[in-house]
C-alpha positions in Angstrom: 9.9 -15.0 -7.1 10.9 -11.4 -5.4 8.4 -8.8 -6.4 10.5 -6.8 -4.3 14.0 -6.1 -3.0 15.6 -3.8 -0.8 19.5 -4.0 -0.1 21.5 -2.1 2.4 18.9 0.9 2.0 19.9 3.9 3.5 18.2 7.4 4.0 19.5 10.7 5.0 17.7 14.0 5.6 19.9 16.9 6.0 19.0 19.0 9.5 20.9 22.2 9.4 25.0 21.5 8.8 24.6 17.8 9.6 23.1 15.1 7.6 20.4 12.9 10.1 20.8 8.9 8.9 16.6 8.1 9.2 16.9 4.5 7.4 19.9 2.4 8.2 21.1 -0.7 5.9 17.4 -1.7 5.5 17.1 -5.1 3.9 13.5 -6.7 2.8 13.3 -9.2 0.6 8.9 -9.4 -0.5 7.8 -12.5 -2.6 4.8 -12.5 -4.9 1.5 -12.5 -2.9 2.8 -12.2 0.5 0.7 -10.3 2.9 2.9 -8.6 6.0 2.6 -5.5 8.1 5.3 -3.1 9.1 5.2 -1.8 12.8 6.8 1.3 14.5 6.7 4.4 16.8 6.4 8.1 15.3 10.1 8.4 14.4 11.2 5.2 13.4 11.1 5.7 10.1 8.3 3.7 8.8 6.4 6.4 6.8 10.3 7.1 5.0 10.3 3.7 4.6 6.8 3.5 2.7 7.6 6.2 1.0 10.7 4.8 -0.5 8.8 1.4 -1.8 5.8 3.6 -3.1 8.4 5.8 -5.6 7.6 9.0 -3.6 11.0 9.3 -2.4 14.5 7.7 -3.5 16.8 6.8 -1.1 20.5 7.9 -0.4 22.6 4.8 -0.8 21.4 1.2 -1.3 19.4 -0.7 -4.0 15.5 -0.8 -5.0 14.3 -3.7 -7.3 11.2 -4.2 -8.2 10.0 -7.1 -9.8 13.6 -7.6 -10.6 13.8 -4.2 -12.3 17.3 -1.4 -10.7 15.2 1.5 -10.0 18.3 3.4 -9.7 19.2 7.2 -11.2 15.3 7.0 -12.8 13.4 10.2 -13.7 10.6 12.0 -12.0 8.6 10.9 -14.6 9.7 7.2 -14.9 9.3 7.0 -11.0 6.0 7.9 -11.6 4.8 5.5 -14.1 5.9 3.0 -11.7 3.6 4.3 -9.4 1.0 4.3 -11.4 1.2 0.9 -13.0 2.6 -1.0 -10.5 1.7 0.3 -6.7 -1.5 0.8 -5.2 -1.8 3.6 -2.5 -4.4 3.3 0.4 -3.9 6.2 3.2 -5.3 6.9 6.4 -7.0 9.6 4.8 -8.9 8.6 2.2 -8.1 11.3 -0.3 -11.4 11.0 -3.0 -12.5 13.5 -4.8 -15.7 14.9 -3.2 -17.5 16.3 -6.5 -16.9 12.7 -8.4 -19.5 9.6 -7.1 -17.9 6.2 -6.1 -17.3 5.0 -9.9 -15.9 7.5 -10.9 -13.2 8.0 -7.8 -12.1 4.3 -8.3 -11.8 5.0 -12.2 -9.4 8.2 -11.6 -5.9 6.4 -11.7 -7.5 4.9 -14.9 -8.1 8.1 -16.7 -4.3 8.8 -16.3 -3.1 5.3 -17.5 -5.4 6.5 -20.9 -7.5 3.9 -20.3 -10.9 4.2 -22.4 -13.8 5.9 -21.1 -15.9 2.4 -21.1 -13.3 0.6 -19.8 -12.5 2.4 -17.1 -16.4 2.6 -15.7 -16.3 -1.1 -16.4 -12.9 -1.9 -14.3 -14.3 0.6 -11.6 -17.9 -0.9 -11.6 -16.3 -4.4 -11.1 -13.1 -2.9 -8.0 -16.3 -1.9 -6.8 -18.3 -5.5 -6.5 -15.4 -6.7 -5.4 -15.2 -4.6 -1.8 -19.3 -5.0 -1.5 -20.2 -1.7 -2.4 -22.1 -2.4 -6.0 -25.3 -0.5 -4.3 -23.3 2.6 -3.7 -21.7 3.8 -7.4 -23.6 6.5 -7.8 -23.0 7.9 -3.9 -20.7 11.0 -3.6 -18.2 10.9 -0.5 -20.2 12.9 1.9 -22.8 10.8 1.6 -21.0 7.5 2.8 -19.4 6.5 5.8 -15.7 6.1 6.8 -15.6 2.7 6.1 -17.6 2.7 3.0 -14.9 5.8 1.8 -12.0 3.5 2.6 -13.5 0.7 0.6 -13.9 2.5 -1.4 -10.0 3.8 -1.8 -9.2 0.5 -1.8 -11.1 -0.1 -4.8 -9.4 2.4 -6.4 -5.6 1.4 -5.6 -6.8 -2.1 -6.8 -8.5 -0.9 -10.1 -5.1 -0.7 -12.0 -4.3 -4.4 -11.0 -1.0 -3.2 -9.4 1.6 -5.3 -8.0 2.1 -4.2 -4.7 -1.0 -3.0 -2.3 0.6 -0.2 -0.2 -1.8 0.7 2.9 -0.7 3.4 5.3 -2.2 3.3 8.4 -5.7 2.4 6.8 -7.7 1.4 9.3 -6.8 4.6 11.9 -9.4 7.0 11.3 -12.4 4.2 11.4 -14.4 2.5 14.2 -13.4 -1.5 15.3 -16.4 -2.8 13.0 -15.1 -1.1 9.9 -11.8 -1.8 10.3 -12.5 -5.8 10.8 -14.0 -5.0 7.3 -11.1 -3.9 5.7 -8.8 -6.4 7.1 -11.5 -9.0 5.6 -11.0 -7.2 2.3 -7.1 -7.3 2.3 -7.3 -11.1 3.9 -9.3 -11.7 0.5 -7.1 -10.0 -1.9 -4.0 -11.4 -0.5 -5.6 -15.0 -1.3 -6.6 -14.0 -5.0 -2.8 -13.6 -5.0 -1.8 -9.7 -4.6 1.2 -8.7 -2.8 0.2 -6.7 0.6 2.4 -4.3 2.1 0.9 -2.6 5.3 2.0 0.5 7.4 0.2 0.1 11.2 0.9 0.9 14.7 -1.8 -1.3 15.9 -0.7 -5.2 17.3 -4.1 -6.2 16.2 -4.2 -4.7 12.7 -0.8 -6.6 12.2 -1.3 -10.0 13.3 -4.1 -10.2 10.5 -1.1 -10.0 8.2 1.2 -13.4 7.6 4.2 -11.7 9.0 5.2 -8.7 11.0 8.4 -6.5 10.9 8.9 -4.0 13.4 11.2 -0.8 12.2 12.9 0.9 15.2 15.2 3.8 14.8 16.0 2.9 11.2 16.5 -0.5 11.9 14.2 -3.8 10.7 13.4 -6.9 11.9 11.1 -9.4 11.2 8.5 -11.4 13.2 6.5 -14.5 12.2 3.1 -14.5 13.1 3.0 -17.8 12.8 0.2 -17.8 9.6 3.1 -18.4 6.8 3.3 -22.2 8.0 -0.3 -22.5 8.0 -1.0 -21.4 4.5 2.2 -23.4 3.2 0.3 -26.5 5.5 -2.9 -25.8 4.0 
């Protein structure tokens, strides 16, 4: 089943008189637990694209379904609650708070979804375990490394059980070893199941994904990598 569907999606941006077309009839059709990585060049609309599945932005003509749900002519505030139930956000940057330690950075998104106090330290403690960094709860940001910060991002996008993983660029401000981490990590969650939707400019970041679409001058395509047939062989 479609966890999500984009038809004929089409953004504008207005540059001085004249409207400037950045996405053009953009159609992507994402089933439950699939894993795949979107490619492009600075300017080809890949970030407005992410934006657009994340709820940060709407487009100008087209449709948005998610988990079979119009998002059409919805609120700020309903857009948001989308967001926060449904997507989970990892960004180049890691964006943590630096007074709060590990726990409670991944429990944040928690805290707005009125989740109880216990609850939320529990669910954090245990997004934590699950990206290997148990030992490090207590740490504050400046007291971990790059890659231990992004794990521990993605512990927090993952706390809320979202449907859709979102990952912008997130292995492009850490070293080769750490980055063969998190690739390990999202290889791991797509198996458990969750849906992977990945933002990268680097070939080898994308072929750890099961397919590949390549977004050029507001246009997409698709590439297999190949991996799709194995796991329906397997």
């Amino acid at each position: 089943m479609a966890i999500l569907k984009l038809t004929d999606i089409c953004k504008d941006y207005q540059q001085g008189r004249e409207p400037v077309r950045v996405l053009k009839n953009i159609n992507l059709t994402v089933e439950r637990g699939e894993y795949l990585a979107i490619m492009g060049p600075s300017g080809s609309g890949k970030t407005t694209l992410m934006n657009l599945i994340g709820c940060l932005d709407v487009p100008t003509s087209g449709t948005y379904e998610l988990d079979g749900k119009n998002l059409k002519d919805l609120s700020d505030d309903a857009l948001a609650e989308i967001r926060n139930k449904h997507i989970g956000f990892v960004f180049q940057s890691f964006h943590l708070m630096p007074k709060l330690d590990a726990r409670d950075n991944v429990a944040l998104p928690l805290l707005y979804g009125d989740v109880p106090l216990k609850e939320r330290r529990e669910r954090a403690e245990e997004a934590l375990k699950a990206v290997g960094l148990e030992d490090r709860m207590d740490f504050l940001p400046n007291q971990l490394s790059g890659g231990q910060c992004q794990r521990i991002a993605i512990a927090r996008a993952m706390v809320g059980k979202p449907d859709i993983l979102l990952a912008d660029e997130p292995t492009g401000a850490l070293d080769t070893k750490s980055g063969n981490q998190i690739m390990e990590i999202f290889r791991k969650l797509s198996d458990e199941g969750m849906t992977i939707i990945m933002i990268t400019h680097e070939p080898a970041i994308a072929a750890c994904a099961d397919k590949i679409y390549h977004i050029l001058d507001g246009e997409l395509r698709t590439e297999d990598t190949g991996k799709e047939a194995a796991h329906e062989e397997d």
